[in-house]
N, C-alpha and C positions, 0 to 999 in steps of 0.2 A: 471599498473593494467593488470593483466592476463583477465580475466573474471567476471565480477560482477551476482554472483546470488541472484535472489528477493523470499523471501518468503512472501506468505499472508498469516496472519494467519489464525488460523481456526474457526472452525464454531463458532457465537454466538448465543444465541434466537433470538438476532435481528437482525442477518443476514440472519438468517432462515426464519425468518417472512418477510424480506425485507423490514426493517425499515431502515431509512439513523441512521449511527449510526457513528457522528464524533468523538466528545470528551466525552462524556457516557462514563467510563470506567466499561462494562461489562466483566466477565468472560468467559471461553469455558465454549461450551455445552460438554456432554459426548464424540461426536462425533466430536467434532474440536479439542479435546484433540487425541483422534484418529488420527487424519488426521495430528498433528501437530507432535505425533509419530512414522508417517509411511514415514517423511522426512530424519528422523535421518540415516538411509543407504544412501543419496544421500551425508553427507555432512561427515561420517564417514572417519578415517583417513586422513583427508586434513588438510593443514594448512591455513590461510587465515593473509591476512596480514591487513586486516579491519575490522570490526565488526559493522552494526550500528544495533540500536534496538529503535521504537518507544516507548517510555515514558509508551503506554496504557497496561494493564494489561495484555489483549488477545494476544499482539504483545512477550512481555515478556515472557508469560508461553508458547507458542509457539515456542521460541526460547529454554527456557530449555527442552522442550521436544523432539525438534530436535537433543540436546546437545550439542548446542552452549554453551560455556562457552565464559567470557572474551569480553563479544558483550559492547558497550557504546552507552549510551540511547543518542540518538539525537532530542530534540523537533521539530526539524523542518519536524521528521516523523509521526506527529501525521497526523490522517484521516482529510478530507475537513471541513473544521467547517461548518455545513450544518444551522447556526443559527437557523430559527423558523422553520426548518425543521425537528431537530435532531429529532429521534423517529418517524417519519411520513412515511409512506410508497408513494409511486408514487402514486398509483388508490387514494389514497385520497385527497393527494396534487390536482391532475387532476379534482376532485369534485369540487375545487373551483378555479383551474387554468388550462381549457380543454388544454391538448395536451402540457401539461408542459415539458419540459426536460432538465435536471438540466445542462449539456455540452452547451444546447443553452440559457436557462432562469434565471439559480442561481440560488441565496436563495433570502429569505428574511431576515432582522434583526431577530435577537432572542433575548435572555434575556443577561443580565452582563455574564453567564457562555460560551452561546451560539450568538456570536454578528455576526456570520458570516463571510465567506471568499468569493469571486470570484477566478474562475477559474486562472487568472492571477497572485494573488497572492500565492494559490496553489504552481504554476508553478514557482515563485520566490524561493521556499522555494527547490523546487524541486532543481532547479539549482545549489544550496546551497550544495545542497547531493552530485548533482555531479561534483563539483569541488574537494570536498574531494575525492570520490570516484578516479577523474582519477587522483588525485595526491600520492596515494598509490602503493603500492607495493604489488605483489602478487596480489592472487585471494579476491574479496569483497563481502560479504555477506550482505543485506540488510533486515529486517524483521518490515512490516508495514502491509499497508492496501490497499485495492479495489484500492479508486477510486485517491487516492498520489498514488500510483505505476503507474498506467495506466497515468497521469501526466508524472511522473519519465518517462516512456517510450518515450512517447510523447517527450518531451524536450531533452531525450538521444540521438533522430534521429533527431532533429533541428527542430520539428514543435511546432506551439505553441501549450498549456496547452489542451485547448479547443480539440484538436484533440486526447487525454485521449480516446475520446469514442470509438475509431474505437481499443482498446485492451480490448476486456469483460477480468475479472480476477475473478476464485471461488475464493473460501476458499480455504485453506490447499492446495494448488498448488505451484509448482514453477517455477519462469523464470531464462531467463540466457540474460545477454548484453554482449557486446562485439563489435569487431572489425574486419573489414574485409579489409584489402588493405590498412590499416589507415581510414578506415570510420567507424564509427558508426551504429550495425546495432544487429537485436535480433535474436539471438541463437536458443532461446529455449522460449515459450511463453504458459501459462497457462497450464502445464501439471503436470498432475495427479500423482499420485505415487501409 
């Protein structure tokens, strides 16, 4: 593996609104389509010798609009299963849980669609990615979400899941992993295009 770059997709309503938005498979907004177009020069004429793509809708048309082709949907990149969270924003979650925060407190259960993850398990799934990842060849392309990427990072430099929070990630952004000396270490992080 040359270099693994992470796309987040772009914008939804309810990423805009600052809803937790795990397994909801909403669409772009106008604007995340935008954002999801204006990657397409970073990944132009390269070859990549991996391809992964989360399962959800956003992550997918994200990806054709970068013009990724040839990407293979990996469930284990879907977003944190935020259970009886999904759809709920922080300030309101905080109304009935003062000074919540999900890196320190998790979820709650949710329903049969939405049952929930922990951070650790996240980070399981994470690790998953990047065994494939460093067992490839050439440059790796990854196209997911917020808060599994910011995991993904976490886990790429040896720390646990949990420490996810100290990498904020927007929308339509991209990172870069890699290696330094033989160590593990980030490139390029949350940048714009």
């Amino acid at each position: 593996m040359e270099e693994t770059i992470l796309l987040r997709h772009g914008e939804t309503e309810w990423s805009r609104n600052g809803r937790h938005t795990g397994r909801t498979d909403l669409p772009l907004t106008g604007r995340g389509e935008e954002q999801a177009r204006a990657l397409a020069p970073l990944l132009r004429d390269r070859s990549f010798g991996l391809v992964l793509v989360s399962p959800a809708l956003r992550a997918r048309r994200t990806a054709e609009l970068a013009g990724i082709t040839g990407g293979e949907i990996d469930p284990d990149l879907w977003e944190w299963d935020y259970g009886g969270y999904e759809g709920v924003t922080t300030p309101r979650i905080r109304r009935g849980r003062p000074g919540w925060y999900l890196w320190r407190d998790g979820v709650v259960p949710g329903d049969a669609e939405h049952p929930g993850e922990s951070a650790e398990e996240v980070g399981a799934r994470a690790d998953r990615v990047i065994g494939r990842i460093r067992a490839a060849d050439g440059t790796v392309v990854v196209v997911a979400h917020g808060h599994l990427l910011r995991v993904l990072c976490a886990r790429w430099l040896g720390l646990s899941a949990r420490e996810g929070r100290l990498f904020r990630l927007d929308t339509g952004t991209y990172s870069r992993l890699g290696f330094e000396h033989g160590e593990p270490v980030v490139l390029t992080w949350n940048a714009p295009i």
